[in-house]
VMD Tcl script that builds the backbone (N, CA, C; Angstrom):
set m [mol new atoms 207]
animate dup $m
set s [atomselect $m all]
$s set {name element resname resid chain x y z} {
  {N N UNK 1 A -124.812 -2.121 108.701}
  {CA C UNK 1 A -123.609 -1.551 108.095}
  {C C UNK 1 A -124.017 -0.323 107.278}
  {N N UNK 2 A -123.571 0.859 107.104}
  {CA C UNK 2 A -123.891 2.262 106.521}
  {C C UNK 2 A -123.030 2.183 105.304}
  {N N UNK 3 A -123.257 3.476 104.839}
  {CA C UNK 3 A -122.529 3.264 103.340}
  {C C UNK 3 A -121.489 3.485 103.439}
  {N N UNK 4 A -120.985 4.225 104.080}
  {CA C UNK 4 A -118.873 4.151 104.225}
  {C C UNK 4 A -118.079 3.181 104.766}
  {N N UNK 5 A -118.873 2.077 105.586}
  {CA C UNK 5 A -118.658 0.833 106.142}
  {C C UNK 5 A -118.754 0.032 104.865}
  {N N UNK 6 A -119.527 -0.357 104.069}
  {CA C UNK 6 A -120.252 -1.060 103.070}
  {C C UNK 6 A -118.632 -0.495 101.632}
  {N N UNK 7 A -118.615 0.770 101.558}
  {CA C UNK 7 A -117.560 0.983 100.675}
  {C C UNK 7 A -116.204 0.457 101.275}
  {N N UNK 8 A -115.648 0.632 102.357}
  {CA C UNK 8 A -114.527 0.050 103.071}
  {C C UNK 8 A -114.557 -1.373 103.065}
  {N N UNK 9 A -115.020 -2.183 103.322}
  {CA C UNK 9 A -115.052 -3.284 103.529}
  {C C UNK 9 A -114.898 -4.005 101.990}
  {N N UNK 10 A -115.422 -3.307 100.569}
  {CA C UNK 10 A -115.573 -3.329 99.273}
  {C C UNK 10 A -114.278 -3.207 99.009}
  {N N UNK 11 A -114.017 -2.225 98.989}
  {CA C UNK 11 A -112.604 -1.882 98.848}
  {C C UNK 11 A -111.537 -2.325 99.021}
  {N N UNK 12 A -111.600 -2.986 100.692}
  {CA C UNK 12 A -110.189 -3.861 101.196}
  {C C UNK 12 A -110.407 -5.158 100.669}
  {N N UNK 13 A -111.145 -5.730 99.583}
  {CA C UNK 13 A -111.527 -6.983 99.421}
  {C C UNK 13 A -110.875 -6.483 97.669}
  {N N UNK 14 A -110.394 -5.628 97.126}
  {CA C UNK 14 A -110.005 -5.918 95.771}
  {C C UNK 14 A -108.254 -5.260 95.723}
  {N N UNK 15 A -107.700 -5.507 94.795}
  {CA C UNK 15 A -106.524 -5.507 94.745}
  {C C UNK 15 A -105.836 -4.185 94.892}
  {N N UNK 16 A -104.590 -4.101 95.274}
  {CA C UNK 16 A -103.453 -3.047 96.004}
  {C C UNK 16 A -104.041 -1.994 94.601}
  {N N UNK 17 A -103.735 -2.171 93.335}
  {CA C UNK 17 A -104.085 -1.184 91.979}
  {C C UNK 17 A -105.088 -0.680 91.852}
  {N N UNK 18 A -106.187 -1.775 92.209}
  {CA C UNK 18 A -107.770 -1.648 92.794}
  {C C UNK 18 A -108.265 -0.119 93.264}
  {N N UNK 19 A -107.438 -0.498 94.757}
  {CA C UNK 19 A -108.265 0.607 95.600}
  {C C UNK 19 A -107.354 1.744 95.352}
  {N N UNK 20 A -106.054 1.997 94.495}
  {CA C UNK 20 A -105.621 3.002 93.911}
  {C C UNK 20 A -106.903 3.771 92.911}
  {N N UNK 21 A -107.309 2.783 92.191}
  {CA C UNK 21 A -108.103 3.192 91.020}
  {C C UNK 21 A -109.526 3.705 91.493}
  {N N UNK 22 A -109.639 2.944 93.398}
  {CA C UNK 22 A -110.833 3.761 94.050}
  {C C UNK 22 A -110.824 5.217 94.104}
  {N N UNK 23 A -109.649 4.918 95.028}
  {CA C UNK 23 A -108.690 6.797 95.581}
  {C C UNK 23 A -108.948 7.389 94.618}
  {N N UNK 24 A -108.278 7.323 93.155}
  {CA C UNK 24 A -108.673 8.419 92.295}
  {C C UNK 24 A -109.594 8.485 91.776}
  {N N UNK 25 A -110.444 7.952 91.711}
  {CA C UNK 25 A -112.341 8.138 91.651}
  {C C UNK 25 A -112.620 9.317 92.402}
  {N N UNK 26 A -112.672 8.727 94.110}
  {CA C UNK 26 A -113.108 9.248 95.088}
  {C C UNK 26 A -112.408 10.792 95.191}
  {N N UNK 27 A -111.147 11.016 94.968}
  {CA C UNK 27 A -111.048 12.250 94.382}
  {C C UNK 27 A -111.157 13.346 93.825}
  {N N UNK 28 A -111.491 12.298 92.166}
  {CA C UNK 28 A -112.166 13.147 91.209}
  {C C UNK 28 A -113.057 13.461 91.905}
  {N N UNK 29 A -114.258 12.804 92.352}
  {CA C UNK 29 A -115.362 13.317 92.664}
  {C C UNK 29 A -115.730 14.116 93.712}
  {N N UNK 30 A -114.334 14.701 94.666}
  {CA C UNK 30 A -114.252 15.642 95.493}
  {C C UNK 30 A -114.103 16.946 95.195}
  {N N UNK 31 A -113.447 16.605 93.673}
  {CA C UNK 31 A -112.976 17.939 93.188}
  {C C UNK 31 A -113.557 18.128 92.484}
  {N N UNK 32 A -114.601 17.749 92.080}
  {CA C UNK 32 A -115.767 17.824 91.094}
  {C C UNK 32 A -116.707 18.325 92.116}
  {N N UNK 33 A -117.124 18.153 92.903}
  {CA C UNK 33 A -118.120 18.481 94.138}
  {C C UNK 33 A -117.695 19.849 94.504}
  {N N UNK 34 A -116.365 19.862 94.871}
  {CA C UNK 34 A -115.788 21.395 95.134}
  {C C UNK 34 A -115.800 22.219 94.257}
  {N N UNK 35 A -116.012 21.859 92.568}
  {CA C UNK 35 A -115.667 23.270 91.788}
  {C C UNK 35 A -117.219 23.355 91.776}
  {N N UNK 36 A -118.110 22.061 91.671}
  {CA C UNK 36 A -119.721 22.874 91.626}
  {C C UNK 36 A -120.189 23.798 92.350}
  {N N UNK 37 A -119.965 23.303 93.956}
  {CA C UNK 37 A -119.804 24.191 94.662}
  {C C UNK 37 A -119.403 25.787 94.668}
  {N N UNK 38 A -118.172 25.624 94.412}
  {CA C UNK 38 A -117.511 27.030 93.899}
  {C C UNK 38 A -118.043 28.015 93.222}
  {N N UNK 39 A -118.599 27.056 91.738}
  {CA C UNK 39 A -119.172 27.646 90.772}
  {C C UNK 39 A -120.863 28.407 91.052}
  {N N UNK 40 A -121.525 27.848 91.813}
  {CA C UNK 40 A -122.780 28.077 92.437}
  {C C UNK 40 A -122.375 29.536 93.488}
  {N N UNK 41 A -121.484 28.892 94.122}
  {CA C UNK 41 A -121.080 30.530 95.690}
  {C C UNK 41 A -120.532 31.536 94.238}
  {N N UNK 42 A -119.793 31.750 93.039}
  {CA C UNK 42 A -119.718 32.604 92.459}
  {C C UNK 42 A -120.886 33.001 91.842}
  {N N UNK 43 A -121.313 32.319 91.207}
  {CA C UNK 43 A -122.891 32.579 90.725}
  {C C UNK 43 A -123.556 33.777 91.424}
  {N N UNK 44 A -124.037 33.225 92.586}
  {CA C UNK 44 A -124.425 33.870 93.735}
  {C C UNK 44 A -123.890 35.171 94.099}
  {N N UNK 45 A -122.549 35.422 94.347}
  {CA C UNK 45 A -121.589 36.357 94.878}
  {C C UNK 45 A -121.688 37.641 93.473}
  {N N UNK 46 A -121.756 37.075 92.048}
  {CA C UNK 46 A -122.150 38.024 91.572}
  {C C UNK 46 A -123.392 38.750 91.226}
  {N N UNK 47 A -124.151 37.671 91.286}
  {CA C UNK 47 A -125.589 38.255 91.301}
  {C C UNK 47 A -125.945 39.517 92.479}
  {N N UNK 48 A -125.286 38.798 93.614}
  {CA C UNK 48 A -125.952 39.733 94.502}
  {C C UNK 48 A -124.775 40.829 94.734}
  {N N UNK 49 A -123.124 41.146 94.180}
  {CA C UNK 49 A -122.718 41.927 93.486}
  {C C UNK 49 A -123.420 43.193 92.997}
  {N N UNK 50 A -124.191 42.631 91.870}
  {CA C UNK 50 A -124.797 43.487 90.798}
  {C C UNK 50 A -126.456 43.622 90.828}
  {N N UNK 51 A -126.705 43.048 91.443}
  {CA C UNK 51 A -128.433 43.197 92.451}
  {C C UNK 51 A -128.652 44.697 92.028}
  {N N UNK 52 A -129.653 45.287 91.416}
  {CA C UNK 52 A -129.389 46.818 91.569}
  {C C UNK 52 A -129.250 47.656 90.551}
  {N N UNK 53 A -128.184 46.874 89.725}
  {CA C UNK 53 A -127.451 47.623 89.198}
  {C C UNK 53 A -128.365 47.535 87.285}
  {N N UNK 54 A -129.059 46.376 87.163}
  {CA C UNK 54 A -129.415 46.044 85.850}
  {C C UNK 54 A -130.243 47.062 85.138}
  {N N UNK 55 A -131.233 48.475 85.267}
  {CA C UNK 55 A -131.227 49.075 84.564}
  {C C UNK 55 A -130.371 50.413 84.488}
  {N N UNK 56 A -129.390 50.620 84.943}
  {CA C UNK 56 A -128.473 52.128 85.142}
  {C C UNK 56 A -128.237 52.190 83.907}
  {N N UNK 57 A -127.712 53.119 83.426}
  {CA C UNK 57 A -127.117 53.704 81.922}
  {C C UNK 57 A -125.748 53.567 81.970}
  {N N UNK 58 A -124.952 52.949 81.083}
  {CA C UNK 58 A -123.520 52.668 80.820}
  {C C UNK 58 A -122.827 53.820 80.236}
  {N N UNK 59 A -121.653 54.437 81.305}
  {CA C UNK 59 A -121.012 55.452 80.445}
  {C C UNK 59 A -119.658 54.961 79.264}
  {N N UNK 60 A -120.037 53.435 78.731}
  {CA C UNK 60 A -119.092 53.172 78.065}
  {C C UNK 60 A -120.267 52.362 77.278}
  {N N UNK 61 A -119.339 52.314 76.039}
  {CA C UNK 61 A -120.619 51.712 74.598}
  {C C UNK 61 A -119.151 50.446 74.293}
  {N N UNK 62 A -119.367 49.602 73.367}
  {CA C UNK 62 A -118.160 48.774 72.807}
  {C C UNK 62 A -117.192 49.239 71.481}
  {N N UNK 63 A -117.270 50.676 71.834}
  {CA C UNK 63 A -116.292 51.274 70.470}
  {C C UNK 63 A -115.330 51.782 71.498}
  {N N UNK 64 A -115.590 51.980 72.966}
  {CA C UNK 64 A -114.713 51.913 74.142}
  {C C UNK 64 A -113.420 51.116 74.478}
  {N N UNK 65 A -113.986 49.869 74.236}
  {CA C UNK 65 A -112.979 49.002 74.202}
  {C C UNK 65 A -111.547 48.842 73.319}
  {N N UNK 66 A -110.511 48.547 74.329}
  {CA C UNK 66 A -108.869 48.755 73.685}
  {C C UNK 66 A -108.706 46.981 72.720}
  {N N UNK 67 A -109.409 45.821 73.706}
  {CA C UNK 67 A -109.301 44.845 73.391}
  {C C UNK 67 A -110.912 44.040 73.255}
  {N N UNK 68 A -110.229 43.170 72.151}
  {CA C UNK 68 A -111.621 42.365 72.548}
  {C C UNK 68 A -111.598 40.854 72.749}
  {N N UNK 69 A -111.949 39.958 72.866}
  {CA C UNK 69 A -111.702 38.798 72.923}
  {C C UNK 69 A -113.132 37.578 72.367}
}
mol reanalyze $m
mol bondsrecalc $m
mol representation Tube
mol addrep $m
């Protein structure tokens, strides 16, 4: 038996609220998997963005700025 067999079979053995309370586990942890994900391909996407670019001279200083946050 493999592990998605082994979780199914777990699962249909505890109550209707039960395997509600699985589902939204198994969820969370999809969408938790997807924003790491995400967060890593942006990582990435800007680094290699700005690859290049780290010693150039800035024609703007921070007395430039309208806003700050």
């Amino acid at each position: 038996m493999n592990l998605s067999e082994k979780i199914l079979a777990t699962t249909a053995s505890l109550p209707k609220s039960k395997q509600q309370e699985v589902l939204d586990f198994v969820e969370y942890l999809k969408l938790k998997t997807e924003k790491e994900e995400n967060s890593d391909w942006n990582g990435f996407s800007i680094a290699s963005a700005m690859r290049g670019m780290e010693n150039e001279n800035s024609n703007y200083s921070a007395s430039d700025l309208k806003e700050t946050y």
